[in-house]
C-alpha positions as CSV (number, residue, x, y, z in Angstrom):
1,X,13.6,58.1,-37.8
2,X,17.2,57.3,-39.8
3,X,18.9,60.6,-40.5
4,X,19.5,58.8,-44.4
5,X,15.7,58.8,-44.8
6,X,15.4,62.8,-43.5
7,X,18.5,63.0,-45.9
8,X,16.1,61.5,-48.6
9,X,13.2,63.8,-48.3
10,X,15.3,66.6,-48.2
11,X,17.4,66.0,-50.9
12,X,14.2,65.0,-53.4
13,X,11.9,68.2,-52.0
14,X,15.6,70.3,-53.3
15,X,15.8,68.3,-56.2
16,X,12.6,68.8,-57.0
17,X,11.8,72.4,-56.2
18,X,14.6,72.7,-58.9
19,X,13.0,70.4,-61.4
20,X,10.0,72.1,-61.4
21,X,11.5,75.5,-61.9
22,X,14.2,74.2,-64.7
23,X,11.2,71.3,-66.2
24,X,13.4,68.5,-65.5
25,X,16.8,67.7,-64.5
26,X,16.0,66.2,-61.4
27,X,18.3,62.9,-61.9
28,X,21.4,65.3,-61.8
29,X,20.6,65.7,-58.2
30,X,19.2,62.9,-56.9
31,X,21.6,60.1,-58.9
32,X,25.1,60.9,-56.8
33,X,23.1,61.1,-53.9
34,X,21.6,57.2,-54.5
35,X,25.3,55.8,-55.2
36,X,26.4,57.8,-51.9
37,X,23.8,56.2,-50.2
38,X,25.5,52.9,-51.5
39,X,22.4,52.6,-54.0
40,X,22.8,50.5,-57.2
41,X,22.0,51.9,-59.9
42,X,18.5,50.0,-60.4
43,X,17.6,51.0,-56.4
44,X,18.7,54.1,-57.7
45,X,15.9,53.5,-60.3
46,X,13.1,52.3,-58.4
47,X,13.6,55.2,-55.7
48,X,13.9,57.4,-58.1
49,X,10.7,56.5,-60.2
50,X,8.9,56.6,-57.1
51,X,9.7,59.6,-56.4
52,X,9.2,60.7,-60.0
53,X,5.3,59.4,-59.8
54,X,4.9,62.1,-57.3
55,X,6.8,64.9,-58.8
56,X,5.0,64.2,-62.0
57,X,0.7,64.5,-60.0
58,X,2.1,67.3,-58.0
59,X,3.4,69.2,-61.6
60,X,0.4,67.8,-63.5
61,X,-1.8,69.8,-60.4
62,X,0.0,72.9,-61.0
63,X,-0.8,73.2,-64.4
64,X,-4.1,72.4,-64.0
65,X,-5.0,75.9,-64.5
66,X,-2.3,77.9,-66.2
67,X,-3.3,76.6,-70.0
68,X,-0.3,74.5,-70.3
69,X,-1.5,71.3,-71.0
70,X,-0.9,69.6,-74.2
71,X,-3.6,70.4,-76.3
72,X,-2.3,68.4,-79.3
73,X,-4.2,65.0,-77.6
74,X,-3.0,62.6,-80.2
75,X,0.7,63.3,-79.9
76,X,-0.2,62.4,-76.1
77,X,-1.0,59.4,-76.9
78,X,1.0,58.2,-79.2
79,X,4.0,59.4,-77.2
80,X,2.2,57.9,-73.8
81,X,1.8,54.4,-75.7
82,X,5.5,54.7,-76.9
83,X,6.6,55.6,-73.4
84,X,5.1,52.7,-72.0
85,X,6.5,50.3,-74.7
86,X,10.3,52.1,-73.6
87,X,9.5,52.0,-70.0
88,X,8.8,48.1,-70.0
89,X,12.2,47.5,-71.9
90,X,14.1,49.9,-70.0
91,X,13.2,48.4,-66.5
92,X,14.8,44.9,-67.7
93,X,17.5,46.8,-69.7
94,X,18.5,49.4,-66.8
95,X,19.9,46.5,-64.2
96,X,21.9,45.7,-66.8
97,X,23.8,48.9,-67.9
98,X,26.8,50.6,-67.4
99,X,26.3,54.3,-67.2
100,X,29.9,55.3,-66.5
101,X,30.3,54.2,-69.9
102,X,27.4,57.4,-71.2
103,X,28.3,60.2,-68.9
104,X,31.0,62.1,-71.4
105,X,28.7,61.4,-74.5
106,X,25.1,62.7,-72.1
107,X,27.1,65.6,-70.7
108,X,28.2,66.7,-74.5
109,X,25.3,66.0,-76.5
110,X,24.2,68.2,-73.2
111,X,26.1,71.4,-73.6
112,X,25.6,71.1,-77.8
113,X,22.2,71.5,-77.0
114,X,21.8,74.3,-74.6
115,X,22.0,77.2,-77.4
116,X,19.6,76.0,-79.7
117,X,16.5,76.4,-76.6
118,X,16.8,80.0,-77.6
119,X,16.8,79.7,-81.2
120,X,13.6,82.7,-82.8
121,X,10.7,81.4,-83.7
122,X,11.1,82.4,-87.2
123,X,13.4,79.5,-87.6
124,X,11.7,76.8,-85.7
125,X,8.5,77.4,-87.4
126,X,9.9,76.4,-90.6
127,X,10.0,72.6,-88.7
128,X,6.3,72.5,-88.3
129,X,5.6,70.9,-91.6
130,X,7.8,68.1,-90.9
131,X,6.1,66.5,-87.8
132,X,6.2,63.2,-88.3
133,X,10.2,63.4,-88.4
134,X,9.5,65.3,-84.7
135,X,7.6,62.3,-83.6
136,X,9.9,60.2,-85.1
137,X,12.8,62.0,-83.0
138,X,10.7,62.6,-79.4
139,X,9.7,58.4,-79.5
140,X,13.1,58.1,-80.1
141,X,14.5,60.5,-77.4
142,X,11.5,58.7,-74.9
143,X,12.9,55.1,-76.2
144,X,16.1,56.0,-75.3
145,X,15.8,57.8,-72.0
146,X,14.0,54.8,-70.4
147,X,16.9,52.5,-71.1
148,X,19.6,55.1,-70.3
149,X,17.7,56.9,-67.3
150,X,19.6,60.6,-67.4
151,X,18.3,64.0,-67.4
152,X,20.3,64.7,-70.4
153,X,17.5,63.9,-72.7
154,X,15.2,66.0,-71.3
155,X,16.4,69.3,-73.3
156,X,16.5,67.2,-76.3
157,X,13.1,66.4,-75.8
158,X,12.2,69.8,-75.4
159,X,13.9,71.1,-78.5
160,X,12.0,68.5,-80.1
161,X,8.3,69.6,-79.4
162,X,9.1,73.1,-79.3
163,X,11.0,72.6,-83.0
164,X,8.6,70.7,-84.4
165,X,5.4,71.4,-82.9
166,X,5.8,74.9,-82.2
167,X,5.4,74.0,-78.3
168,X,6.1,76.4,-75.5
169,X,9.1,75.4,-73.1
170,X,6.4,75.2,-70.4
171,X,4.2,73.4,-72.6
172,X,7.1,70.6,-73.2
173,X,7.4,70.7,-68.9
174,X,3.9,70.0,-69.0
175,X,3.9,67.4,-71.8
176,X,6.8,65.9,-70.2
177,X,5.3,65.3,-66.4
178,X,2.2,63.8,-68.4
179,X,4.9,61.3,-69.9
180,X,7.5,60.9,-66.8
181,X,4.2,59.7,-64.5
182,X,3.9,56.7,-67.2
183,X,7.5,56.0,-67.5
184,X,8.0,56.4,-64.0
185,X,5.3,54.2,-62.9
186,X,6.4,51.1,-65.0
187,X,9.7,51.3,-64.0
188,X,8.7,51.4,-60.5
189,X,6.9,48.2,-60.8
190,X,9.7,46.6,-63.0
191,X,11.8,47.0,-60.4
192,X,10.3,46.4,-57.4
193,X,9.0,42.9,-59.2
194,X,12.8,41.9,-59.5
195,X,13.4,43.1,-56.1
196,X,15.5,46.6,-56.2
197,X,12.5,48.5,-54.1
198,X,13.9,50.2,-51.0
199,X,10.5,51.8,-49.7
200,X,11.8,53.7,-46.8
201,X,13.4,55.7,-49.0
202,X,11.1,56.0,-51.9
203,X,8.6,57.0,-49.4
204,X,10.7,59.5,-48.1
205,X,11.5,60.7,-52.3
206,X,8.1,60.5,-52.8
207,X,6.6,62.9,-50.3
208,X,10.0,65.3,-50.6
209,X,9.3,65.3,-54.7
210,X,5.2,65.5,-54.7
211,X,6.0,69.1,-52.4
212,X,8.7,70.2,-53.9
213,X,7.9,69.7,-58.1
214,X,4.4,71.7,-56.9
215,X,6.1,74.8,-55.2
216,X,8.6,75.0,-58.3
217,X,6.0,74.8,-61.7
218,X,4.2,77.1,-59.8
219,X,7.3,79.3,-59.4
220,X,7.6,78.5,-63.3
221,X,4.5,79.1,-64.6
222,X,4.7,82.6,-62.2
223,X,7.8,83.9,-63.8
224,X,6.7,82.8,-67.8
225,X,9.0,81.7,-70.9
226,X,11.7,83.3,-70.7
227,X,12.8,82.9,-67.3
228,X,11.8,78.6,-68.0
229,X,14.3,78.6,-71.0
230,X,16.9,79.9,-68.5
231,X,16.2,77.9,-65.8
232,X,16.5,74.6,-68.2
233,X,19.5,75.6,-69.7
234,X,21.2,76.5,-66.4
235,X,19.9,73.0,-64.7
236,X,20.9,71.1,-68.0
237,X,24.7,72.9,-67.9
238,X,25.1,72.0,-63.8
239,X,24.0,68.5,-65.0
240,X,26.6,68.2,-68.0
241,X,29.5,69.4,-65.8
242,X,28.5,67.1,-62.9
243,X,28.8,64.5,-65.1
244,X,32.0,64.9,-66.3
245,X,33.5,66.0,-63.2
């Protein structure tokens, strides 16, 4: 066996350990790591949304029993059936972009968000009776994020549900997996189709992220809340500095 494909599963079970702890983030990680492997950025993409499909059934499984789950089964769907609209664009869109030209904006919009995941409830319920604008916002944030494939938007997507819907931050993590397995399998298929597959190393990414995203929600939904607002603003601000380093 190659040392790069131990290097994979290794790299994705870390990546994803952390993921699941933080509820997202993962592309932080496991991005540098594709482009060092001489990856472009659509192998990148298709490695990485392999790996994602497993990260997603392995978080989706440690949920199963902690009453996480969305319960709100029509945002779901709509969000699903938006996600898959997004996906299918963003798997012929992705080949084509230059992400060098994002990371400053990703990495600020980043750190301005940080602060307002601990915002009181008092002041985000005041949001709830304007949730079409909040769907409005989290299709948008889904649109966007499956052209522009960055872990930048996943706090932003957070701040959404919770803001609007009055959503947990484990609840969002939850939510989120739901969507990430749709987006991720539709961009696998994308790109495998025009030819950017590497399987040795989305096998490897696939088995490293299906163990790893298990052992860290359960870590997650073991320590509560609080300690998953930390965790996603700690992950998000590693992820905003990495990016303009």
């Amino acid at each position: 066996m190659e040392v790069a494909y131990v290097a994979t599963f290794l790299v994705a079970f870390i990546a994803s350990v952390l993921s699941g702890i933080a509820g997202g983030g993962v592309s932080f990680v496991t991005t540098p790591f594709w482009l060092v492997l001489g990856m472009s950025p659509a192998q990148g993409g298709a490695t990485g949304a392999f790996m994602a499909t497993g990260m997603s059934l392995s978080s989706v499984a440690a949920f199963r029993k902690s009453g996480h789950l969305p319960k709100d089964k029509k945002l779901f769907y709509i969000l699903a059936t938006v996600t898959l609209f997004a996906s299918i664009l963003g798997a012929m869109v992705v080949p084509k972009i230059d992400i060098e030209a994002f990371k400053a904006a990703l990495a600020i919009i980043t750190i301005l968000a940080i602060p307002l995941l601990f915002i009181k409830p008092s002041a985000q319920h005041t949001l709830k009776k304007y949730k079409t604008v909040g769907l409005f916002l989290a299709s948008l944030l889904m649109i966007i994020g499956s052209v522009i494939i960055s872990g930048a938007f996943s706090i932003l997507f957070t701040l959404t549900l919770v803001a609007f819907f009055g959503m947990s931050v484990l609840q969002t993590t939850a939510m989120k997996r739901l969507l990430f397995f749709v987006q991720s399998v539709v961009l696998l298929v994308g790109f495998a189709l025009q030819g950017y597959f590497i399987w040795q190393h989305g096998i490897a990414g696939f088995c490293g992220g299906i163990l790893g995203a298990y052992i860290g929600t359960k870590y997650a939904v073991k320590k509560g809340e609080s300690f998953a607002k930390y965790a996603l603003a700690s992950m998000s601000l590693i992820g905003a500095v990495a990016l303009l380093a």
